[in-house]
N, C-alpha and C positions, 0 to 999 in steps of 0.2 A: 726597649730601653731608650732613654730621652736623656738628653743631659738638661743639663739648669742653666738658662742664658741671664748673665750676669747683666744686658743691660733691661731686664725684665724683672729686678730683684725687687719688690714692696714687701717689707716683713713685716706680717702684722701678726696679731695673736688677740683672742678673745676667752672671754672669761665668763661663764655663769653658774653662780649656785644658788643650788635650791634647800632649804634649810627644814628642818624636819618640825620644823615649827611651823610652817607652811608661806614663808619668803619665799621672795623669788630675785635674785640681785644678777643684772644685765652686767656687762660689760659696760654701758653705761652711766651705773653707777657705781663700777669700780674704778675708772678710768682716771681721773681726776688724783686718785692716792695709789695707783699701782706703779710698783718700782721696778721688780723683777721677774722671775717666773722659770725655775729650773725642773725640767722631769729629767727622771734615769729608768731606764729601762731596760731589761737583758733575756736571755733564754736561758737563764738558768731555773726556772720553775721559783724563784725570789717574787715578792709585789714591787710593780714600779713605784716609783716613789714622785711626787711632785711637792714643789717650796715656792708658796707665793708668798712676796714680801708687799708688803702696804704701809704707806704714813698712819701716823697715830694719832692722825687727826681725831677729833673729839666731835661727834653729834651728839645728837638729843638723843639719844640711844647708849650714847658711848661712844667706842671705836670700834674695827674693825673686828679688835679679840674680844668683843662682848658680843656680835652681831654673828659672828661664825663659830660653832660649836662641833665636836668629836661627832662623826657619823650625816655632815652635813654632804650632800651630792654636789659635787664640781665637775663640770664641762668645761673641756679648754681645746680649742680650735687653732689654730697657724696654719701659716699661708706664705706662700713670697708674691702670690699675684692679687690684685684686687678679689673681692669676692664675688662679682659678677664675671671672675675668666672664670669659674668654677661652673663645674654643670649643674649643677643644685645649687649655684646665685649663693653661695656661702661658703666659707672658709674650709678647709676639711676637718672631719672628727680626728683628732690626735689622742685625747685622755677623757678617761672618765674615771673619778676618781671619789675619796672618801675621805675628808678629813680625820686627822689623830689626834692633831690639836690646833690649841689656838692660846700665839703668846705674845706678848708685847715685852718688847727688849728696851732697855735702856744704856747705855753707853756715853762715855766721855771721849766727843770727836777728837782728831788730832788738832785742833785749834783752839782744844780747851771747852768748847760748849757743850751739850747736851744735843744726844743723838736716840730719836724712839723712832722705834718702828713695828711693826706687826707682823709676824711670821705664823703664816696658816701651812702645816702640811699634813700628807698625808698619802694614800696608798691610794692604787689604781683596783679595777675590779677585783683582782685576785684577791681583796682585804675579806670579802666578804664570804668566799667557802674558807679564810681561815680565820676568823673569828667563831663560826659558826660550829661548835663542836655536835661530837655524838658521844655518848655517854650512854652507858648500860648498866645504870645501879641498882637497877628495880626490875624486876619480872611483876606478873602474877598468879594470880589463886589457880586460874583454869590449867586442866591439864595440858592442853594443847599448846599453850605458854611456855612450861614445863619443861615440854617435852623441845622445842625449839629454842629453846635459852641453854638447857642442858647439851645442847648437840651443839650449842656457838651459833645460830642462824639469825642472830641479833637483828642483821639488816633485812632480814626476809620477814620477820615475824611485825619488826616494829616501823615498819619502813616499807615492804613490799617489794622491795630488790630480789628480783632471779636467785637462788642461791645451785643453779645448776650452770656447766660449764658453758660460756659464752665467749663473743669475740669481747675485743676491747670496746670498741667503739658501741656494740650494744651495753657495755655495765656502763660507760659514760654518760648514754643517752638515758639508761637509766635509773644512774645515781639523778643527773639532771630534773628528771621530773617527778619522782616522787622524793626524794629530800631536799631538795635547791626551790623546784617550783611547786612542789605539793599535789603534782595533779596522780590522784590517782592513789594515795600513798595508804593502803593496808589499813591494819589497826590504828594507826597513828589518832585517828578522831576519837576512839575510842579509850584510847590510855594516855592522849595527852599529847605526844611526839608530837613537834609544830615543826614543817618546814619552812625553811627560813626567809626566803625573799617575800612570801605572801606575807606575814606580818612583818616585813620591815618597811613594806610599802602601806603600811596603816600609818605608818604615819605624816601619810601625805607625802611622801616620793614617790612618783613613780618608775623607778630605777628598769632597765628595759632587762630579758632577758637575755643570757648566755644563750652565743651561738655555739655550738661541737662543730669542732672540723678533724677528726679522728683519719689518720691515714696508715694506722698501725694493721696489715694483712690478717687476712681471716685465718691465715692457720695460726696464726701464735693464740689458740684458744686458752682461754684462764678459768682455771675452777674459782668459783664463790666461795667455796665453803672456807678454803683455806683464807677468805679474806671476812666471813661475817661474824665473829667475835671482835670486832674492828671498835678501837675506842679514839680517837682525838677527831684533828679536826677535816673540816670537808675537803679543805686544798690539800691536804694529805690522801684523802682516799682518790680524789682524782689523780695524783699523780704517782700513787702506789705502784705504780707497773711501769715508769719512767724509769729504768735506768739508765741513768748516764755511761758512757758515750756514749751507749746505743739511742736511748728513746729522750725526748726531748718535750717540757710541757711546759706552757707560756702564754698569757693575754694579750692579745694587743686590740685597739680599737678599732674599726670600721664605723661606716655612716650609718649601719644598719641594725648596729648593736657593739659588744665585748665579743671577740671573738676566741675561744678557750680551744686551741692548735695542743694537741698531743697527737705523735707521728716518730717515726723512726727518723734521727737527724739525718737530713738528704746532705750527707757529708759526698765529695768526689773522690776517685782516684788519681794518679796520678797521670791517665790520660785526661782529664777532666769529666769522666761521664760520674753519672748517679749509681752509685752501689748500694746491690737489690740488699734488701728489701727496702732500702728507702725511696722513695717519691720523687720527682721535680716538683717542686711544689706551687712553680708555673702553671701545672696541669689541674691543678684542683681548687676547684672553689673554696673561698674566703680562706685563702693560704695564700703566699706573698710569691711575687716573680720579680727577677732581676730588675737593677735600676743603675743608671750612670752616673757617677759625679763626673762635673767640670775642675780638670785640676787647674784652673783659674782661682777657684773658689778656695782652696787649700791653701791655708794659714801653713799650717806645722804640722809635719807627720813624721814617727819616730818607727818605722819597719824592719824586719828585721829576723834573721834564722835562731832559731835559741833549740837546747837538747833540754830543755825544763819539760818538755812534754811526748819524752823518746820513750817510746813502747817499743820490743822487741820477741815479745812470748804473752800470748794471748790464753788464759784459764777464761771457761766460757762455762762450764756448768757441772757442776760436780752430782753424780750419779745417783743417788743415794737407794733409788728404789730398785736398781738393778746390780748394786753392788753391795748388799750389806749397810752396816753402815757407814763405808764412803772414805773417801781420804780424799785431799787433796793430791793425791797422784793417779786420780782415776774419774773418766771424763765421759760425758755420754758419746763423743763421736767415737765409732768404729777402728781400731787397731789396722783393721784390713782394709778403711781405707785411707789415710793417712798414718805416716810413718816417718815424723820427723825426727832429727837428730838428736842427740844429749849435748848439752851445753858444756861450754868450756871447763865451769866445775865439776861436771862429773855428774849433774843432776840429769835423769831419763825422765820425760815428761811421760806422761800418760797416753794421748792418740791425739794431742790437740794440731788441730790442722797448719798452725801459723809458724814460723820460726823464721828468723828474720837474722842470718849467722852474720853477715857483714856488718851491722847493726849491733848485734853481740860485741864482736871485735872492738868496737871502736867505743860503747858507750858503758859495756857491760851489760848485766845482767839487769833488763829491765823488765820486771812482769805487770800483767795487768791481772788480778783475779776480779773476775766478775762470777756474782750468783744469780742471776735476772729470773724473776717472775714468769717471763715472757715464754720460759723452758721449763716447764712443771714436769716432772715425771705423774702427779697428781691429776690426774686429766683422761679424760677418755679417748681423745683424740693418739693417734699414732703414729705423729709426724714430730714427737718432739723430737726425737733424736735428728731428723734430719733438720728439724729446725736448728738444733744444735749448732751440728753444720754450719750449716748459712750465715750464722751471726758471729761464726766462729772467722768465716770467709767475707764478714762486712768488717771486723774488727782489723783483720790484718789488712785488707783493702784500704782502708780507710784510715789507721792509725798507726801503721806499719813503717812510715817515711814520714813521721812528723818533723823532723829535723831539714828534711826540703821543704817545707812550706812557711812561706812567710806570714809573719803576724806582728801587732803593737797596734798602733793609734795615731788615728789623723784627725785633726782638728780645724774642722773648715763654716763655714756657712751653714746655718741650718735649712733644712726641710724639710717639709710633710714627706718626702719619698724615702725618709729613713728610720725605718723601723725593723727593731732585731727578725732574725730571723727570715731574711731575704739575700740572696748574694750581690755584692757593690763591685762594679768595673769602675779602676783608674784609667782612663786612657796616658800610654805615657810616649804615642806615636802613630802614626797614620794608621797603621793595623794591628799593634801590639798592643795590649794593655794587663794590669794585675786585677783580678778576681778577687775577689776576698767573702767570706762568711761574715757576716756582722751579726756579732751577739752581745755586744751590748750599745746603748747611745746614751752619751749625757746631756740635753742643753740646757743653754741659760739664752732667754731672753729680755733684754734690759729694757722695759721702758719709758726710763728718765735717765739724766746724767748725761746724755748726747744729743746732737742737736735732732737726729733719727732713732725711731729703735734699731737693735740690733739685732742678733739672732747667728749663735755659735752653737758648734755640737763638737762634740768629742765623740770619733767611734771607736770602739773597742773590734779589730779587726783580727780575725787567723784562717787558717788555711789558706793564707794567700799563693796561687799560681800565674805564670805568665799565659797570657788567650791570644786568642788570635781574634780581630775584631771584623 
């Protein structure tokens, strides 16, 4: 972890798109009409969003909303040190992104004149598996079609996807390359099914591929079958098996590509360690390690305990293949081995591991029903139940004392070092400092209107604890 030395601060930002017409526009030749430049970004499995504003100047072309068009590639770079402190002599990758549109604004200033400007936005990687649908309207003549259409095996017959039970991170790696990259992909030549980044790059982008960095345990095995009647779009199938709070899936950019992080959230407990089955996410390639702010750098932060997100009875997975058909008061964990209490109302829970009575007392009754993928009874594997368990025993680890941990929003200096999905230390004393989860960032970068640019972020902060530094 490194803090950020304020008298080392050069913010800069750079900008290049490449236009599907086959432009290529430098930060050089945006430089002259860029005004502003805000992205947001979060872990909620949402696309980041970026907003570059530009003068309305007029070339021989037009402006800037003639010149940039829906599905144009955008590179945006930031920095606080020159580009030569950089170990690759250039700024860092921050976004890469896709325009939605392109508009030119007109307004009456507060001085009475005429105010235009040019607002290009648009979405970061994630636009592209959710534009990109699957659709199964059509079979054909052959039996073997037939007979796979009939059974729901959509994604195995027209696409080449496994439709037998695998981990996660094998169906990602395999939705990945035969419907995202095409390599590889079945029938598909043969009936038509195009995947989607090979022709989007006909049109002269060449947009890089998606990295997997999957950290979800090989026993949460998932059957296919119950996923290959699958109709919408691809950002959906990838994060079909994310359930929140547990599972968590989100882009962010590296220098080496779009990095696509689906992973159990490495949420802590209340001693601060990692509760299994989640990660350090420290430990694993192209996944994020802690980073420092300078609260020097800290404009305004608004922290804070709140009960808006007090859990105190944890439902994890409702039984259906071992109990008939099911109720919600019957759970795949074991009776014999957990055995906790009936709530204050009088409600006897089924065998679920968590109960949290002090918690009860004070805030009521607060349940969390979750149904996760992640615990199929549909599986061949025979660890669901005990998977159960575990997620049953991350839920209450993890979620069980949200009313100690602090959260809100600090809004300080921007940096390439803050991107969701990494934990942020405030120092607030020689060896004390707060932690915090950061899942979301907003900034804005100005570059007119001061005598310097600027460079502000907003973080969206929770689970904040006190550390020992």
């Amino acid at each position: 972890m490194r803090p950020i030395s304020i008298r080392t601060l050069q913010p800069r930002a750079e900008i290049t798109i490449h236009t599907t017409r086959g432009e290529v526009y430098t930060y050089q030749d945006l430089a002259a009409d860029a005004v502003s430049l805000g992205l947001q970004r979060a872990t909620d499995s949402s696309a980041g969003a970026f907003t570059l504003t530009l003068t309305a100047r007029a070339y021989r072309d037009g402006t800037w909303a003639d010149r940039i068009q829906p599905m144009d590639y955008v590179e945006i770079r930031s920095g606080n040190l020159s580009p030569s402190s950089y170990p690759l002599g250039k700024l860092p990758m921050r976004f890469r992104g896709f325009a939605d549109n392109s508009t030119q604004t007109f307004a009456i200033g507060p001085q009475g004149g005429p105010q235009r400007s040019v607002i290009i936005s648009g979405r970061d990687y994630t636009k592209l598996p959710m534009v990109s649908q699957i659709q199964y309207l059509w079979t054909n003549s052959l039996p073997s079609a037939l007979i796979h259409a009939a059974t729901g095996w959509g994604l195995s017959y027209n696409w080449g996807v496994n439709n037998s039970t695998t981990t996660m991170r094998a169906f990602i790696a395999n939705v990945l390359q035969h419907i995202f990259e095409g390599k590889g992909a079945g029938a598909q030549a043969e009936f038509g099914a195009s995947p989607f980044l090979p022709l989007f790059r006909e049109t002269g982008v060449d947009a890089p591929t998606l990295i997997e960095s999957c950290t979800v345990p090989d026993s949460y095995a998932i059957n296919l079958f119950t996923v290959q009647p699958y109709t919408g779009s691809l950002w959906n199938l990838f994060t079909y098996f994310a359930t929140p709070p547990i599972c968590e899936s989100f882009i962010y950019d590296a220098e080496a590509g779009p990095v696509l992080v689906v992973r159990v959230a490495p949420f802590k407990d209340l001693s601060g360690k990692f509760v299994a089955p989640a990660t350090d996410p420290a430990t694993v390639q192209n996944q994020l390690g802690p980073v420092t702010l300078d609260p020097s750098l800290i404009s305004e932060q608004q922290i804070g305990w709140s009960d808006n997100e007090v859990l105190n009875y944890f439902f994890v997975y409702s039984d259906l293949a071992q109990i008939g058909a099911g109720s919600q008061f019957s759970y795949a964990t074991p009776q014999s081995i957990y055995s906790p209490p009936s709530s204050p109302g009088g409600f006897l829970s089924g065998a679920n591991p968590t109960w949290n009575a002090e918690s009860t007392a004070r805030f009521g009754f607060r349940p969390l029903n979750l149904d996760t993928p992640l615990v199929s009874a549909i599986t061949t594997s025979q660890n669901y139940l005990q998977n159960a368990v575990e997620l049953a025993a991350y839920l209450g680890a993890t979620q069980g004392h949200n009313e100690q941990l602090r959260s809100g929003t600090i809004v300080c200096h921007g940096s390439e070092d803050f991107i969701p999905g990494r934990y942020i230390t405030v120092p607030y004393g020689e060896k004390t400092g707060l932690s915090f989860y950061l899942e979301s960032v907003s900034e804005t970068f100005l570059f007119k209107g001061a005598q310097n640019p600027s460079w502000t972020a907003e973080l969206g902060v929770t689970r904040g604890q006190d550390v020992t530094l």
